[in-house]
C-alpha positions in Angstrom: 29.9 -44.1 -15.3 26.4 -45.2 -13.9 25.1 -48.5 -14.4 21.7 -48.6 -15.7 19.2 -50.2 -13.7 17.9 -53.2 -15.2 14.0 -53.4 -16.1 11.9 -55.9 -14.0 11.0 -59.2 -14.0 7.8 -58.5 -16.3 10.1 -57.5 -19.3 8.6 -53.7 -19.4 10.0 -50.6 -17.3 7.2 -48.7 -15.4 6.8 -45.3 -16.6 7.5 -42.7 -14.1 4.2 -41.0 -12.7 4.7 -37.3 -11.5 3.2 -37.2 -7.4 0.4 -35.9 -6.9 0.7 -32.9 -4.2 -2.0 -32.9 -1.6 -2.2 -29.6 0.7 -3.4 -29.9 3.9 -6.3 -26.8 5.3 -2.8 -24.9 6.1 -1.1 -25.5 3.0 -4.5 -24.4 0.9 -4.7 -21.4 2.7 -1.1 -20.7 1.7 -1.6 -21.2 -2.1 -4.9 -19.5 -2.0 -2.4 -16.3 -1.0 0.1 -17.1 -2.8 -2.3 -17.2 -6.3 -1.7 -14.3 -8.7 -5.1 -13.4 -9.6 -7.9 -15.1 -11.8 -7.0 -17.1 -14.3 -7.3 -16.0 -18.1 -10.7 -17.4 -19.7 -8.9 -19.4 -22.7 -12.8 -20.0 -24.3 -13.1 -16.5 -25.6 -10.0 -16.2 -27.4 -10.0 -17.9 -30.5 -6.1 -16.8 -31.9 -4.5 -20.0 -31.3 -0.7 -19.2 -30.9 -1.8 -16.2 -28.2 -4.3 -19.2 -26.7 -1.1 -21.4 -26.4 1.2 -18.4 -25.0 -1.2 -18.1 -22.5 -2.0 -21.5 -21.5 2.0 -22.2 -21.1 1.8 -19.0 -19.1 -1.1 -20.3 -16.5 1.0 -23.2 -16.5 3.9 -21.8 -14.9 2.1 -19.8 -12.6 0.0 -22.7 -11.3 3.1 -24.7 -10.6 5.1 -21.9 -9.3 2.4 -21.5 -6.5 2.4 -24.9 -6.0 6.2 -24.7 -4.9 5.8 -21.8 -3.1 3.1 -23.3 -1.3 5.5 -26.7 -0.5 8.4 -24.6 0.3 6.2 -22.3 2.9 5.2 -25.9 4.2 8.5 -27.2 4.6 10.1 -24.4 5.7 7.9 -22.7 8.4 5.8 -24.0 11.0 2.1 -24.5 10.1 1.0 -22.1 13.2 2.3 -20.0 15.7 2.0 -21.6 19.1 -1.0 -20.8 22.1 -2.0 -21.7 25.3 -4.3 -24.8 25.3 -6.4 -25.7 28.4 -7.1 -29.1 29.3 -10.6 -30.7 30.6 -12.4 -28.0 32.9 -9.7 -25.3 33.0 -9.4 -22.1 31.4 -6.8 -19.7 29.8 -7.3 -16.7 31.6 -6.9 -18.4 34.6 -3.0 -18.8 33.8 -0.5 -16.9 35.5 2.4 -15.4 34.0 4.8 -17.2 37.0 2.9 -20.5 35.3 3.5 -19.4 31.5 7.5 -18.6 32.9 7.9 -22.1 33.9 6.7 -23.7 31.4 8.8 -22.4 28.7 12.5 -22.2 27.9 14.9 -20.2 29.2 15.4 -18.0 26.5 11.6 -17.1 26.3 11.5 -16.5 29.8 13.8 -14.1 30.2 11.7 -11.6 27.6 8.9 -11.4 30.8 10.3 -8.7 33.5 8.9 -6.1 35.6 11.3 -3.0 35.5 10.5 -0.8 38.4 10.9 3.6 37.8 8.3 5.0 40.2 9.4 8.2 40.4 10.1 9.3 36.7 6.6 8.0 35.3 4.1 7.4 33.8 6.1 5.7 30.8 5.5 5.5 27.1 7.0 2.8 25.2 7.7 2.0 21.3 9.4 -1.0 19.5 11.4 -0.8 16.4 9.9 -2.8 13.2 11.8 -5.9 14.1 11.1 -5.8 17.8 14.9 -5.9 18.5 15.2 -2.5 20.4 12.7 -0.2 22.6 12.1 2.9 23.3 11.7 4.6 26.8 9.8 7.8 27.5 9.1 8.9 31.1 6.9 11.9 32.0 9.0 13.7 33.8 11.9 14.0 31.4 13.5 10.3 31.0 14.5 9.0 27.6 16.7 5.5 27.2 16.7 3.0 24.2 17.7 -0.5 25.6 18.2 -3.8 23.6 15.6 -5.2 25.7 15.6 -9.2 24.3 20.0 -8.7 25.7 19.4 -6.0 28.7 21.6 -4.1 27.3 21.2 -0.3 27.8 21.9 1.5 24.5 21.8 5.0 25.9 19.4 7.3 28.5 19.4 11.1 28.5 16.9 13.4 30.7 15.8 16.3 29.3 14.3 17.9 31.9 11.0 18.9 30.8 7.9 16.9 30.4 7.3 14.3 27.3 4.0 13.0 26.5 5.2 10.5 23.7 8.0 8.6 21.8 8.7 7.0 19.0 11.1 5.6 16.6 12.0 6.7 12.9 12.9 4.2 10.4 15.0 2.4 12.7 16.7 2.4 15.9 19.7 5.2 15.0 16.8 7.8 15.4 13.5 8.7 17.4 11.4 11.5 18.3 10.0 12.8 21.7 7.2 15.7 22.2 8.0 17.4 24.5 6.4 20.4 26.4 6.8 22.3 23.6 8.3 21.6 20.5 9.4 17.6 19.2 12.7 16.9 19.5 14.7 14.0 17.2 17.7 11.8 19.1 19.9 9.7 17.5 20.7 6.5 19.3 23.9 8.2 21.6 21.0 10.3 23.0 22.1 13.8 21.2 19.6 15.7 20.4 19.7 16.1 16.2 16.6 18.4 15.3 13.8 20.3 17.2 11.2 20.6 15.0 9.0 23.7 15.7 6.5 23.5 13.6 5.4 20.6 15.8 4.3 22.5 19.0 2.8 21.2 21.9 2.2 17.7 20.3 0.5 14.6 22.2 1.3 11.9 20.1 3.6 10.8 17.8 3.6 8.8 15.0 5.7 7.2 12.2 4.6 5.9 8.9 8.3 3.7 7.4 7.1 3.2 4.1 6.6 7.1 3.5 9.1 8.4 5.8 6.6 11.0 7.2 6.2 11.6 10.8 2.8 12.6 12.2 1.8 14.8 15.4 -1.7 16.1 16.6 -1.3 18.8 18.8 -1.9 22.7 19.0 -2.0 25.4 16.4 1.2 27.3 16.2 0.0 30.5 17.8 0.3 34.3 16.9 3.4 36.4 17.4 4.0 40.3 18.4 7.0 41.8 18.9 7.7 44.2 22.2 10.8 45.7 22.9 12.8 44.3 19.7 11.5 40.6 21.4 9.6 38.4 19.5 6.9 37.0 22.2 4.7 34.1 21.3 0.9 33.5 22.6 -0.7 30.8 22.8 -4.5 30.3 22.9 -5.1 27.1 25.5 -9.1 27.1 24.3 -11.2 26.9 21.2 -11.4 24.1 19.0 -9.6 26.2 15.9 -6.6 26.2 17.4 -6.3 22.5 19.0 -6.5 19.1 17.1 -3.6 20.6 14.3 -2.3 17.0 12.2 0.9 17.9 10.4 2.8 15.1 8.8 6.7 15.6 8.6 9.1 14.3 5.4 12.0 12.7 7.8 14.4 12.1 4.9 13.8 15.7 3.5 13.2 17.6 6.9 9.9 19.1 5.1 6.4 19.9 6.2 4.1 17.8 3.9 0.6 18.8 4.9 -0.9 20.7 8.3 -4.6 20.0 9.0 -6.6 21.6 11.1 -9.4 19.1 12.6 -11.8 21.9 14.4 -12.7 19.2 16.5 -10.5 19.6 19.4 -7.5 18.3 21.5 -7.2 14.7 20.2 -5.1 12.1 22.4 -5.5 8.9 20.5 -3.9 8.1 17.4 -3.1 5.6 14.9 -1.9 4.8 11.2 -3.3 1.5 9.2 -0.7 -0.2 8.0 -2.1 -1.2 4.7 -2.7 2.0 3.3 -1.1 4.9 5.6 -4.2 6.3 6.6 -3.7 8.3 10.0 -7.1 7.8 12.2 -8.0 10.1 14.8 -10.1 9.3 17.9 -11.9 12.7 19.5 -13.8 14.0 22.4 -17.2 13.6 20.8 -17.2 10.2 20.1 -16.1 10.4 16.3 -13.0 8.5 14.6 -12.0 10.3 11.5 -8.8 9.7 8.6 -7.2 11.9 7.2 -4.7 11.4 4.1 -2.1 14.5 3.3 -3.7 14.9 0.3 -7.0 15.8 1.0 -7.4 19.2 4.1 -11.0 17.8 5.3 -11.2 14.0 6.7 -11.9 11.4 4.2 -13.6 9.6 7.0 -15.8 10.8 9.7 -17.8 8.2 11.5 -19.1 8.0 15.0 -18.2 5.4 16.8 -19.2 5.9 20.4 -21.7 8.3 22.4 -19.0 9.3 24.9 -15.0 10.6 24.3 -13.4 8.4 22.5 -10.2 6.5 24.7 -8.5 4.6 22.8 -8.3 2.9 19.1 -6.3 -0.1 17.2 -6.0 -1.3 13.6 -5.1 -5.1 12.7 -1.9 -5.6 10.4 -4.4 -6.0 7.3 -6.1 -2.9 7.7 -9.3 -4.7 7.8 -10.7 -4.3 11.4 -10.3 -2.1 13.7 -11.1 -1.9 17.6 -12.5 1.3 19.2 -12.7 2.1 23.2 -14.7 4.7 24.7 -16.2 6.1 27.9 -19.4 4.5 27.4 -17.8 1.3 28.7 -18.0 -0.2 25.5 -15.3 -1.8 23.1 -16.5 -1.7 19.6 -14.9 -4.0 16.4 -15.4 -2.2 12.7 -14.4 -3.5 9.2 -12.6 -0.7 7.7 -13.4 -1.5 4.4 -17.2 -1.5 4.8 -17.4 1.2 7.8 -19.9 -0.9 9.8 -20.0 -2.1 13.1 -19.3 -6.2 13.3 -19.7 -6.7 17.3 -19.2 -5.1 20.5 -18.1 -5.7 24.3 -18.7 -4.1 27.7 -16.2 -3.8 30.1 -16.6 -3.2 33.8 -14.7 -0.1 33.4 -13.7 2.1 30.9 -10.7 1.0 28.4 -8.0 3.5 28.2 -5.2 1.7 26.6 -5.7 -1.0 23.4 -3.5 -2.4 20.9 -3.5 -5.6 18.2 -1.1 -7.9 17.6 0.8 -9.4 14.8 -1.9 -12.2 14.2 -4.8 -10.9 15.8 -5.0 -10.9 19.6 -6.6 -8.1 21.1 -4.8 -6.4 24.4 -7.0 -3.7 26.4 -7.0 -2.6 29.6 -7.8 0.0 32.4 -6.4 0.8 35.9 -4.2 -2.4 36.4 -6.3 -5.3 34.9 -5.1 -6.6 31.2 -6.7 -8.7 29.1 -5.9 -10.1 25.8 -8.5 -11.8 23.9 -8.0 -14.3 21.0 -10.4 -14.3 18.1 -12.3 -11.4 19.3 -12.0 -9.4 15.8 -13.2 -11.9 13.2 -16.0 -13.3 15.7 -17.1 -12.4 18.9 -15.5 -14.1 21.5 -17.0 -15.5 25.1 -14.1 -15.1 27.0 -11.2 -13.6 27.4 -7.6 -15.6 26.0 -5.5 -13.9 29.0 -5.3 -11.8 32.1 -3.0 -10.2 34.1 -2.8 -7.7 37.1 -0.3 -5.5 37.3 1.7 -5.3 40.8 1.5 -1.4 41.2 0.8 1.5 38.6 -1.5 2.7 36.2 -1.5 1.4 32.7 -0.4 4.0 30.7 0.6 2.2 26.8 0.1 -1.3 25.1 2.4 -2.2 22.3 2.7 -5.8 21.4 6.1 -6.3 20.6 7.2 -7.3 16.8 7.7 -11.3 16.0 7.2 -11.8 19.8 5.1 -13.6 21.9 5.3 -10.2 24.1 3.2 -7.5 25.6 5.1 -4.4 26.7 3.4 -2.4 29.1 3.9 1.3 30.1 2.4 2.5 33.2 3.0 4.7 36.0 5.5 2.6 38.4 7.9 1.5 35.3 7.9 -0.8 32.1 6.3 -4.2 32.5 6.4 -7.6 29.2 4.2 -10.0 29.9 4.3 -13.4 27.9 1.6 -14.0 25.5 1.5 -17.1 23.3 0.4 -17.2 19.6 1.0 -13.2 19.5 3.7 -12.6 17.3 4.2 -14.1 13.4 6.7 -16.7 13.8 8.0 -16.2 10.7 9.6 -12.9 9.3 10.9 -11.2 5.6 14.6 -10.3 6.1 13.8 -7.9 4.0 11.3 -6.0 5.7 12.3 -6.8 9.1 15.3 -9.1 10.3 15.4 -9.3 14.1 19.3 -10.4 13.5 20.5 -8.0 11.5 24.2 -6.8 11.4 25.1 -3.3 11.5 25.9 -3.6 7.6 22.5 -5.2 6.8 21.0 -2.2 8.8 23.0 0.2 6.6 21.6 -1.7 3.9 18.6 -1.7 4.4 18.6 1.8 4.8 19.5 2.0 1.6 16.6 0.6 0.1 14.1 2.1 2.0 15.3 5.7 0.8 15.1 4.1 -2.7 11.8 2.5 -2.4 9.9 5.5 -0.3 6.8 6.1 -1.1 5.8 9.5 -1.9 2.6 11.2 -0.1 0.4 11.0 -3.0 0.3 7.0 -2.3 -2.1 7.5 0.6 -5.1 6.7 -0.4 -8.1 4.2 1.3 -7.8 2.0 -1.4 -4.3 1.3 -2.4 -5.3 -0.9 -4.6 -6.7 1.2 -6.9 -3.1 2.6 -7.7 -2.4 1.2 -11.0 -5.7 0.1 -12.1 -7.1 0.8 -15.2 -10.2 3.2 -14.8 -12.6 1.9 -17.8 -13.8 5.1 -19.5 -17.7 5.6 -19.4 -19.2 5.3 -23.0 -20.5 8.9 -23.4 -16.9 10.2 -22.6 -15.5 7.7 -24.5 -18.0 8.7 -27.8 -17.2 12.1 -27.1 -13.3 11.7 -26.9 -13.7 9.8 -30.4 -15.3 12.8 -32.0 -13.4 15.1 -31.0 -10.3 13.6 -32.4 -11.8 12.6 -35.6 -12.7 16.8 -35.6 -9.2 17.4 -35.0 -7.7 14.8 -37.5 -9.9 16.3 -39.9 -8.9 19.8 -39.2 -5.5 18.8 -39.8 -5.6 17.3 -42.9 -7.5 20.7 -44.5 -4.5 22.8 -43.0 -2.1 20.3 -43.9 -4.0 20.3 -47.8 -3.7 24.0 -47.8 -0.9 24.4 -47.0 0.5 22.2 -49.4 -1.3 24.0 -52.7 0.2 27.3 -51.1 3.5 26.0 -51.1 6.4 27.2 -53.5 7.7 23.5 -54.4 11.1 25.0 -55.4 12.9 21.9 -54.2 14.7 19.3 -56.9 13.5 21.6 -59.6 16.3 21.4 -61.6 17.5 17.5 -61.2 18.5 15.8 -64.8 15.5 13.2 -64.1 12.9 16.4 -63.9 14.7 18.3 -67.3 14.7 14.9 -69.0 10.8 14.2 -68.5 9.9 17.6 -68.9 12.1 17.2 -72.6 9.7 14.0 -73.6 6.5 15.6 -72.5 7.3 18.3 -74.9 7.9 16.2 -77.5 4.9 14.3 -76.7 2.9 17.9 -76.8 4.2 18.5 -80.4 3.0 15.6 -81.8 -0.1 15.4 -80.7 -1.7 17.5 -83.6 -0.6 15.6 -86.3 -1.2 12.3 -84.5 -4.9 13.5 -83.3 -5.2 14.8 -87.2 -3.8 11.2 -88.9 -6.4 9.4 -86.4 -9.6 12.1 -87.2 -8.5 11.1 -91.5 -8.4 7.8 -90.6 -11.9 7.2 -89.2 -13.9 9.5 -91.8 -11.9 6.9 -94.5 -13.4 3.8 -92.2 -16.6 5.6 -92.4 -16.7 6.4 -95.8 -15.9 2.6 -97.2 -18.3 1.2 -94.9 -21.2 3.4 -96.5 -20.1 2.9 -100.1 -20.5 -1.2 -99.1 -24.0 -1.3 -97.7 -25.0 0.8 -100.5 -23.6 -2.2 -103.0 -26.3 -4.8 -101.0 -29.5 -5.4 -101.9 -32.3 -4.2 -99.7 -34.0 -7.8 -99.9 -30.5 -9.7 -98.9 -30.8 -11.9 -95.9 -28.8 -10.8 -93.3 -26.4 -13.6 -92.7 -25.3 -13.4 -96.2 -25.0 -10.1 -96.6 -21.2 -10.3 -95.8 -20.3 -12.5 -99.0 -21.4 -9.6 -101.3 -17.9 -7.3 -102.2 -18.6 -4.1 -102.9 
């Protein structure tokens, strides 16, 4: 058994105090995230026990954040790491030999230049938890490699020209457009599908939480037939037939929505990840949205006064970074559709993309930049730089829960090392760099269970849910007519029951024996109502004969003693 620990010298044991926790800036941040909402006012309600319910409630909330916000400070690193510059020097000045040497092994390794002149340009795509990538050369070269291992899952050449690639919901499947039609690989590099409703598509896109794949490219054409041979024609001009969005079910193999755009070929293309929303950059300058729901854009706002080259939305869906060929780079908040700050470059940007946390990658011929900070506020100068040894850049895609930069240009594939890009810290749930091929399986699972369905994409998902207060005209309006309708009812329910035969329980011993008394009851009523009439003229007749007996001069308070 355990001894007891004996009080001190003073006699009196000091009461145990619970610690107070004190957050650092980081830790605040964390809880203000982690908080479930506004509190309940507890003024206003004047029901005690629901007043107490609640307060217990706010309780456990507020310490439930409070541990959530320790355990997020124990457990993961406060921020992600970055290059610092000391006294006169500058970041962008860093090499990427320099950034190699100075870290680990391990991280060094994930910076290498692979060299494919002859197959290029390439397009590149990483898989949600940055594990695999995807390879897609110009001239007919597909490959998946673990990249982070360089190991080579599988490469296939198809032998005709591909102009993008992506990946499904993981790495078992992805999707190429090809010259014609898009074609779906599984991960041996067999081809699965060909899906021809997709035709002549430029770029690809994949949106995991709906399962819907997305393509903007040419209208499917008209048909004759000669000679028993079914010819197809294509028209190559006129904006009715080019800028076509379709949207793809990948676990049903269905064709959600097609939209035409009438605004012409369209090369760039993006989805926000908060809400789904599929943003189209065009020729005239214009970025517009579109959700499956709706055939017309849901946004259309000009964003440039020349073609539009490239665009990129943060992870928040908040802000997002435009490119065109005015030389300009412009930063939006989404939410507001305004215009927060813009750049100038010396050239203009053809390729952009934004990290995990933030960081800004654009570039044009061979020169990359990242800046830091450049969405929020407008930054000075830029957080990195880097020239490419040969080729055209061709694709940025930071990679997933890396401090990497993949890079697809005309000479081959190129990662560059970029501190403080990637979020150190990742949801096995959502994505788990690690996983086993049983977690994967897993995981698949769930996502089939919890897909979204196409309805969900809206530019305010928050508004799913939400109770929409009714205005007080509809609302006195909706009251009268059901008080007219109650009413209603309760005539045809009244008539209805005087029209009735009520032939039920007619004949129960209860019904004969009540029916029995109130017969009885009916018989003697006469004599009883004859008995009572006697009765009262004999009253009537007594009391007359007795005042006449009384003097007329008789006081009135006496007059009771005389007897008749």
């Amino acid at each position: 058994m355990a001894e007891s620990v004996p009080p001190p010298p003073g006699g009196k044991r000091k009461s145990s105090k619970k610690r107070k926790i004190v957050f650092d800036s980081d830790a605040k941040e964390t809880a203000k995230r982690l908080k479930r909402g506004p509190g309940v006012n507890l003024k206003s309600i004047t029901d005690k026990k629901l007043k107490g319910k609640l307060r217990r409630a706010e309780a456990v909330f507020s310490s439930s954040q409070k541990k959530a916000a320790q355990i997020s400070e124990w457990l993961l690193p406060a921020t992600a790491g970055t290059l610092v510059a000391e006294g006169i020097e500058r970041t962008w000045n860093f090499k990427q030999e320099d950034i190699v040497q100075a870290v680990d092994v391990t991280a060094a390794r994930k910076a290498f230049d692979l060299s494919l002149p002859e197959l290029g340009p390439y397009k590149l795509n990483f898989t949600r938890n940055g594990r695999f990538m995807l390879l897609g050369g110009s001239l007919g070269h597909l490959a998946i490699m673990d990249w982070q291992r360089a190991h080579l899952v599988c490469e296939v050449q198809v032998r005709e020209a591909v102009r993008d690639v992506v990946f499904l919901h993981n790495e078992t499947f992805f999707a190429a457009a090809q010259k014609k039609y898009v074609y779906v690989y599984d991960k041996r590099g067999l081809e699965v599908h060909c899906l021809r409703a997709h035709v002549r598509a430029n770029v690809l896109d994949f949106l995991p939480h709906h399962f819907l794949l997305t393509s903007i490219g040419k209208h499917g054409g008209h048909n004759w037939v000669s000679n028993g041979v079914t010819i197809w024609s294509y028209r190559l001009c006129g904006t009715n037939h080019d800028g076509v969005l379709r949207y793809q079910d990948t676990s049903t193999g269905q064709i959600v929505a097609q939209h035409k755009t009438l605004l012409g070929p369209c090369s760039v293309m993006r989805h926000n990840p908060h809400n789904g929303v599929i943003l189209l950059g065009h020729a005239r300058g214009c970025v517009t949205m579109w959700t499956p729901n709706m055939t017309t854009a849901a946004v259309k706002m000009l964003c440039h006064r020349g073609p539009l080259n490239a665009l990129a939305v943060d992870a928040s869906g908040t802000y997002m970074a435009t490119a065109g060929m005015d030389s300009q780079i412009k930063v939006w908040d989404v939410r507001m559709l305004r215009p927060m700050h813009d750049y100038y470059s010396p050239a203009p940007v053809t390729r952009m993309d934004i990290s995990q946390r933030g960081l800004l990658a654009v570039g044009y011929g061979r020169k990359v930049q990242v800046w830091q900070d450049a969405l929020r506020n407008k930054a000075q100068s830029p957080y990195l730089t880097h020239n490419l040894p040969e080729g055209v850049t061709e694709v940025f895609r930071f990679c997933p829960y890396e401090d990497v930069l993949g890079i697809g240009h005309s000479a081959g594939i190129s990662t560059i090392l970029v501190p403080g890009a990637g979020e150190p810290n990742f949801d096995s749930f959502v994505a788990n760099p690690f996983q086993t091929v049983k977690q994967r399986q897993q995981q698949e699972v769930v996502a089939l269970l919890d897909k979204l369905q196409p309805d969900t994409i809206v530019l305010d998902p928050d508004m799913i849910g939400r109770v929409r207060k009714e205005p007080a005209e509809v609302a006195r309006q909706r009251r009268q007519e059901e008080a007219a309708a109650n009413t209603a009812r309760r005539v045809a329910m009244r008539r209805e029951a005087e029209t009735k035969d009520k032939m039920k329980g007619k004949n129960r011993p209860s019904r004969r024996h009540r029916k029995k008394q109130n017969n009885i009851i009916e018989d003697r009523k006469p004599a009883v109502k004859e008995r009572q009439k006697e009765e009262a003229a004999r009253r009537k007749e007594a009391t007359e004969k007795s005042e006449a007996a009384i003097p007329k001069d008789a006081p009135r308070a006496v007059r009771r003693f005389y007897k008749s």
